[in-house]
C-alpha positions as CSV (number, residue, x, y, z in Angstrom):
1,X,203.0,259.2,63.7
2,X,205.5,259.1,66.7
3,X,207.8,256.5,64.8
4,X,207.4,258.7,60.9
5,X,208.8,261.4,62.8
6,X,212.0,259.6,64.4
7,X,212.5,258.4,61.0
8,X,212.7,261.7,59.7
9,X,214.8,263.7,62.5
10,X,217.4,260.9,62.8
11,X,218.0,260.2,59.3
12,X,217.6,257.1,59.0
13,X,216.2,255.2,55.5
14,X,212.7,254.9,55.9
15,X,213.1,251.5,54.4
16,X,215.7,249.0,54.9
17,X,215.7,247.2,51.5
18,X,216.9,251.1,50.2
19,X,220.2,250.9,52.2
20,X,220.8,247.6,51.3
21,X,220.3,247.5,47.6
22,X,222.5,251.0,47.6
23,X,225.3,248.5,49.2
24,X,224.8,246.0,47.2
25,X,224.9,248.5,43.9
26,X,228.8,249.5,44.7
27,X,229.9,245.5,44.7
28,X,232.1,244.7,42.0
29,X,229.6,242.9,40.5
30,X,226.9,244.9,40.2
31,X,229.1,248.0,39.1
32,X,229.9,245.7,36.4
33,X,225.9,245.4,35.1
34,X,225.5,248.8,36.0
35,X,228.0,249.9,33.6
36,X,227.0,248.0,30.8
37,X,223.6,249.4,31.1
38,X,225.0,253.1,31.6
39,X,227.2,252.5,28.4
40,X,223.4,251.1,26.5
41,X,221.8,254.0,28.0
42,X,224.8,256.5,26.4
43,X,224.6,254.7,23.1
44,X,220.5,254.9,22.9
45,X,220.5,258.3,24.1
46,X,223.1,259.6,21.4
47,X,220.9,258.2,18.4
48,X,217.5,260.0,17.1
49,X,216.1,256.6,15.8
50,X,216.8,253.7,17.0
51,X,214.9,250.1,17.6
52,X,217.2,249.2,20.4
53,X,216.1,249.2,24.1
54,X,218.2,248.4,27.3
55,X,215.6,246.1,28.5
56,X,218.1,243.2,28.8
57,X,221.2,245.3,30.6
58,X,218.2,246.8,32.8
59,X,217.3,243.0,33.5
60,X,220.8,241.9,34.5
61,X,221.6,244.8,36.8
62,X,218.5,244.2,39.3
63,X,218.9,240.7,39.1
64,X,222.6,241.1,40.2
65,X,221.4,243.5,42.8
66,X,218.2,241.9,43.9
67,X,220.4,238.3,44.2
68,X,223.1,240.4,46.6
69,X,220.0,241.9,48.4
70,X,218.0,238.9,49.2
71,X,221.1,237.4,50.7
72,X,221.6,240.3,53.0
73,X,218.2,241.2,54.2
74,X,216.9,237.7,55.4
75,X,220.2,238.0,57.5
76,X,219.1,241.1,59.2
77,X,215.3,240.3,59.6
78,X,214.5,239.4,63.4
């Protein structure tokens, strides 16, 4: 309980992995993914019938992420 509440009053992420995939989100090659899926998102949303998903733009933005992350966080683990 001692450790929850330093988490909270400092500020800090309660989970590493957060901060790091947030990092990892603003590199130029995940802002890339992450566009195309906000662009799919935009084009599904603006249609009132449509078959098409963004299962596959969802797909390549976490695995661009997730890739980045993986690198970073075996780095920092003690």
């Amino acid at each position: 309980m001692v450790f929850e509440e330093k988490m909270i009053t400092s500020g800090e992420p309660e989970d590493p992995i957060e901060t790091i995939r947030q990092q990892c989100a603003e590199i130029e090659h995940c802002v890339h993914y992450q566009e195309r899926l906000e662009q799919c998102e935009t084009r599904v949303g603006s249609r009132s019938s449509t078959q098409e998903d963004c299962t596959e733009e969802l797909f390549d933005f976490l695995h661009a992420r997730d890739h980045c992350v993986a690198h970073k966080l075996f780095h920092s683990v003690k």
